[in-house]
C-alpha positions as CSV (number, residue, x, y, z in Angstrom):
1,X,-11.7,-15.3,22.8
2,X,-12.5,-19.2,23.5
3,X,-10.0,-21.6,23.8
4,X,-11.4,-25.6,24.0
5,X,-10.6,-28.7,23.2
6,X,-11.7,-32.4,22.9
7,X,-9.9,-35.0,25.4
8,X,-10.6,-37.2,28.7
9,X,-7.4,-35.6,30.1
10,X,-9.4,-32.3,32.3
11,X,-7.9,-29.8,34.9
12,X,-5.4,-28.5,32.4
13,X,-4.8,-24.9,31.7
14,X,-4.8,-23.1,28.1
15,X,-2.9,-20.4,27.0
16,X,-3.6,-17.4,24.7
17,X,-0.3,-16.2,22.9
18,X,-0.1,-13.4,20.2
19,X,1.9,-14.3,17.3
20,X,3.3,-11.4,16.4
21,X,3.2,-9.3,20.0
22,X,3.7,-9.4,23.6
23,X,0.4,-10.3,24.9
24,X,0.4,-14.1,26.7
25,X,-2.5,-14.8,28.9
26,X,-2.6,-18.4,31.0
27,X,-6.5,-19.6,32.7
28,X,-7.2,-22.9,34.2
29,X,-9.9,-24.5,31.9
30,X,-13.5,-25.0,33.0
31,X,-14.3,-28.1,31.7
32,X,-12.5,-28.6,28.5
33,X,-12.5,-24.7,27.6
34,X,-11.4,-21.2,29.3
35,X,-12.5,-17.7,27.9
36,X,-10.0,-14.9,27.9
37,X,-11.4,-11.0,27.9
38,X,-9.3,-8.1,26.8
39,X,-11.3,-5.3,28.3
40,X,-10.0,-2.2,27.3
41,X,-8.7,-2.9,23.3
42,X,-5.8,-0.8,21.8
43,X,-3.9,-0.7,19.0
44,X,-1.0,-2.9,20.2
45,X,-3.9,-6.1,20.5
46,X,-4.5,-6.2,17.0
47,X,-2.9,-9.6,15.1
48,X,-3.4,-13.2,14.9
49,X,-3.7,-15.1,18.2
50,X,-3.7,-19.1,18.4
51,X,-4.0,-21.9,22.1
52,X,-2.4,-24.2,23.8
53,X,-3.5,-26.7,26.2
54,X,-0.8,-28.1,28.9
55,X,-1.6,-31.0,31.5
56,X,-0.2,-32.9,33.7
57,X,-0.9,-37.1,33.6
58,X,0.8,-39.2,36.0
59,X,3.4,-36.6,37.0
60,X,4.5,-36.0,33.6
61,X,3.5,-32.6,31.7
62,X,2.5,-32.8,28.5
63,X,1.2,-29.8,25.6
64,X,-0.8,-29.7,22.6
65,X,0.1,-28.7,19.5
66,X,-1.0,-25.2,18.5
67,X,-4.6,-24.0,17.4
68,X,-5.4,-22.4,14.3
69,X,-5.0,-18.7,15.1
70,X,-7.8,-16.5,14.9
71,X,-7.1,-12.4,13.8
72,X,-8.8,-9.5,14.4
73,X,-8.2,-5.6,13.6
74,X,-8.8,-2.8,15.9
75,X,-11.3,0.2,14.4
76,X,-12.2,3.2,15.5
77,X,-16.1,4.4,15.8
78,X,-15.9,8.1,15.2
79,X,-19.7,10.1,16.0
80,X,-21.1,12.3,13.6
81,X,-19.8,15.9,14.0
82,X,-22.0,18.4,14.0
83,X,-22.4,21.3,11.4
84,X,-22.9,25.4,11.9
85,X,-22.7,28.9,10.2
86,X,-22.0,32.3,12.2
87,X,-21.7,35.5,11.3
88,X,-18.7,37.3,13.5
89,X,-18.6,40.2,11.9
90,X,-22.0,41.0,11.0
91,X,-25.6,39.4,11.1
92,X,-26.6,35.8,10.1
93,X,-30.8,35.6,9.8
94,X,-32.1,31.8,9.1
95,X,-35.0,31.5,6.5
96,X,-37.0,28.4,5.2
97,X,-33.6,26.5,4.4
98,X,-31.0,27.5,6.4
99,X,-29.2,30.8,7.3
100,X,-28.9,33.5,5.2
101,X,-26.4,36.1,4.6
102,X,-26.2,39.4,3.2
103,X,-23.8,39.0,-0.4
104,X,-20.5,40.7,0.6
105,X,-20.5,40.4,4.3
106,X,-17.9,37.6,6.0
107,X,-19.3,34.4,7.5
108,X,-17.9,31.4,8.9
109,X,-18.8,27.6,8.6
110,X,-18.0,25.3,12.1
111,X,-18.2,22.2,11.9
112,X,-17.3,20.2,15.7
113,X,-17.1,16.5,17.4
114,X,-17.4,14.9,20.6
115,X,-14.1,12.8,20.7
116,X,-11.5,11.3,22.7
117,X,-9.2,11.8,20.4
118,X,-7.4,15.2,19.9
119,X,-5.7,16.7,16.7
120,X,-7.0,15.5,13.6
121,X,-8.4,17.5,10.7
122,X,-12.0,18.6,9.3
123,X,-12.7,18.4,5.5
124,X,-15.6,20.5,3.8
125,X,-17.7,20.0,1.2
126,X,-19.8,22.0,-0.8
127,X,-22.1,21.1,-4.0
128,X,-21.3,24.0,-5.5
129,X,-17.5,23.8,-5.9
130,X,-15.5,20.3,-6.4
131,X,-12.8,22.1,-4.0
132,X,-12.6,20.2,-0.5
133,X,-11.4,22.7,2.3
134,X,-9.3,21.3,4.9
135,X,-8.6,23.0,8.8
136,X,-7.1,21.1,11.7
137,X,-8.9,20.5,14.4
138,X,-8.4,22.5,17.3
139,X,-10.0,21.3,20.5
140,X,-12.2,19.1,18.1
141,X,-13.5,22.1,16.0
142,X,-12.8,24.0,13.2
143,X,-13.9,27.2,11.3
144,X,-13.7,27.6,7.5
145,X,-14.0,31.3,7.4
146,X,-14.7,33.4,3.9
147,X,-14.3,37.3,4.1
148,X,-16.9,38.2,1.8
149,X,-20.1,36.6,0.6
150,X,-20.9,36.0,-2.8
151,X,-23.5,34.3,-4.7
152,X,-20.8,31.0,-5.7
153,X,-20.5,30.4,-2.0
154,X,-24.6,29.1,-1.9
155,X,-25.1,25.9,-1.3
156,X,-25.3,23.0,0.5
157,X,-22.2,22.2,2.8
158,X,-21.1,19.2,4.9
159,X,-18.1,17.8,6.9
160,X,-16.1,14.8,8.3
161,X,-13.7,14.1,10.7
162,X,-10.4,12.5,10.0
163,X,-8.0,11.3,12.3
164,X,-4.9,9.4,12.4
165,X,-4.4,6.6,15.0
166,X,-1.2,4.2,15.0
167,X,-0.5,5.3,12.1
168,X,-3.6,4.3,10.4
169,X,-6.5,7.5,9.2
170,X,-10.1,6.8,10.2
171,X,-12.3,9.2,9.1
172,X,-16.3,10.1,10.7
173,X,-19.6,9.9,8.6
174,X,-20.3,13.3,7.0
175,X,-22.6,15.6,8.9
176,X,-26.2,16.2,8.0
177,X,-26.1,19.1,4.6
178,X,-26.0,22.7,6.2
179,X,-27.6,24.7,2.9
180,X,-26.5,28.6,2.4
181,X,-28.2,31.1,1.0
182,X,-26.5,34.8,-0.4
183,X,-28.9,37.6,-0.4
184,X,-29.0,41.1,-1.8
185,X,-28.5,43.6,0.7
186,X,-31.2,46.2,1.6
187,X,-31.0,49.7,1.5
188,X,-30.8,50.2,4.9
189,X,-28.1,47.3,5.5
190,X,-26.3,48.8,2.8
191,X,-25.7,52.4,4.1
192,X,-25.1,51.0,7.3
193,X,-21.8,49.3,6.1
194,X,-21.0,51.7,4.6
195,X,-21.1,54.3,7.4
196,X,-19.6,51.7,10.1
197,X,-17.0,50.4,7.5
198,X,-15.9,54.5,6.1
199,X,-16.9,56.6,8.9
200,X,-14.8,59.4,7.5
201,X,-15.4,59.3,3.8
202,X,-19.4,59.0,4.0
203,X,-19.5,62.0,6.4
204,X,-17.2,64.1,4.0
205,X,-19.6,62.3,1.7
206,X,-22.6,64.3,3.0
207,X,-20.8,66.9,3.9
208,X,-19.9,67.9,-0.2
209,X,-23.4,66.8,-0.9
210,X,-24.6,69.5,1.5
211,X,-22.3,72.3,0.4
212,X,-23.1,71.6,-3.2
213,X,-26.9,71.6,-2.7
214,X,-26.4,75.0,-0.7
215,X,-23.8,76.9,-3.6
216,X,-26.9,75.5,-6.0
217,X,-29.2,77.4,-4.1
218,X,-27.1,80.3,-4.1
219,X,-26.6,81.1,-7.5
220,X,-30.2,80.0,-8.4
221,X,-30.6,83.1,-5.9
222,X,-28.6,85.2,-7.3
223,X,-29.7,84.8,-11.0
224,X,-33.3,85.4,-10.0
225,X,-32.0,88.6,-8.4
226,X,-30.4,89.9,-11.3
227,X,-33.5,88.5,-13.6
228,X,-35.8,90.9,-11.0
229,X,-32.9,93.8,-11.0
230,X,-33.1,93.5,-15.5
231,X,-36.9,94.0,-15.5
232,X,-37.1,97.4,-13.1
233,X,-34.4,98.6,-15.3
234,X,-35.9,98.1,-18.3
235,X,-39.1,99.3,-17.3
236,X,-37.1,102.6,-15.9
237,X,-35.4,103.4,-19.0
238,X,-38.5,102.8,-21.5
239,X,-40.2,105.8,-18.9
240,X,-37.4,108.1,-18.6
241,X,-36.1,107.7,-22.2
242,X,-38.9,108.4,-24.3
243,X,-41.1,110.7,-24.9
244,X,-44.8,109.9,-25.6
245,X,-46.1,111.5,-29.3
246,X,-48.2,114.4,-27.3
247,X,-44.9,115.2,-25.4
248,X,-43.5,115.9,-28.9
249,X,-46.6,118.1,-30.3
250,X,-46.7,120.4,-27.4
251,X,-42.7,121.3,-28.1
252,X,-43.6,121.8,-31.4
């Protein structure tokens, strides 16, 4: 900030007072003005700030009156966080736009920033759902986790930062979209699961299957043999039972 003023009275000094804070800053002019620098701005600098000019004539000190006071507000410039998907608990592929994962399986959206400032909050958004999610931020991250896929959860997803400084929220721009896509499981990824997830029930699974297929086999066995066993006894009864019409004449 600039403090100056018009007069033939120079080597005077000007001061810079806050008017509602502590900060008081006194330079001997250059001239007719002096420049005053706050190099490292906080909260506590923000308000209305006006100058004086003092100088001494003939032995005698004498002050202006005050300058119209000038205000400014401290902001905060949050980057861009940045946007990803994983898959901790199964597999994430990426395809033309974006990953993919298979419908049921869990996945997780992270989104992260590069900040100073610690605590604070991520908010997601998703076009398909007018739900915003909310996780704090823990060492300026945060994962929005959801246990299964399903085809609702496709989309395109984005996030911003928020953060609260002296009391006041400042919030980051949103992050560039991140777009999901749910997939059908194949076969193969299908009786995987379910062999990692129910190790015991699939294998007592096959198991029945087998013993089933083999007691099928069995009696499909069996019946043949008595089919077989029904024709040789047929065939021996029609040869030992009757007699053939000369058998008959010759007893006659």
């Amino acid at each position: 900030m600039t403090c100056s003023i018009s007069t033939q009275y120079l080597g005077g000094r000007f001061t810079l007072q806050q008017l509602s804070g502590s900060y008081r800053e006194t330079k001997a002019a250059s001239g007719t003005s002096a420049d005053f620098t706050i190099r490292q701005v906080d909260f506590v600098h923000e308000g209305s700030y006006y100058c004086q000019y003092q100088t001494r004539v003939s032995g005698r000190n004498f002050t202006s009156g005050r300058s119209d006071s000038v205000s400014f507000s401290v902001v905060v410039s949050l980057p861009q966080p940045i946007i990803s998907a994983s898959a901790p608990d199964g597999e994430l592929s990426w395809g033309p736009h974006g990953p993919e994962v298979p419908h049921g399986q869990s996945f997780s959206i992270i989104c992260s920033i590069e900040s100073q400032y610690q605590g604070g909050s991520f908010h997601l958004i998703s076009d398909g759902s007018k739900e915003v999610l909310t996780e704090l931020a823990v060492n300026n991250s945060a994962s929005f986790y959801f246990p299964e896929a399903a085809f609702p959860h496709e989309g395109n997803y984005s996030c911003f930062y928020e953060v609260t400084l002296s009391t006041r929220p400042f919030t980051s721009t949103r992050t560039d979209e991140l777009s999901m896509t749910v997939r059908e499981l194949t076969l193969m990824e299908w009786s995987r699961r379910i062999t990692s997830a129910h190790p015991i029930v699939f294998s007592g699974a096959i198991l029945g299957l087998i013993l089933w297929l083999v007691l099928i086999a069995v009696c499909l066995l069996q019946k043949m043999n008595r089919s077989q066993e029904y024709v040789v006894n047929e065939e021996y009864w029609a040869m030992t039972t009757y007699d053939t019409p000369s058998n008959l004449t010759e007893k006659e």
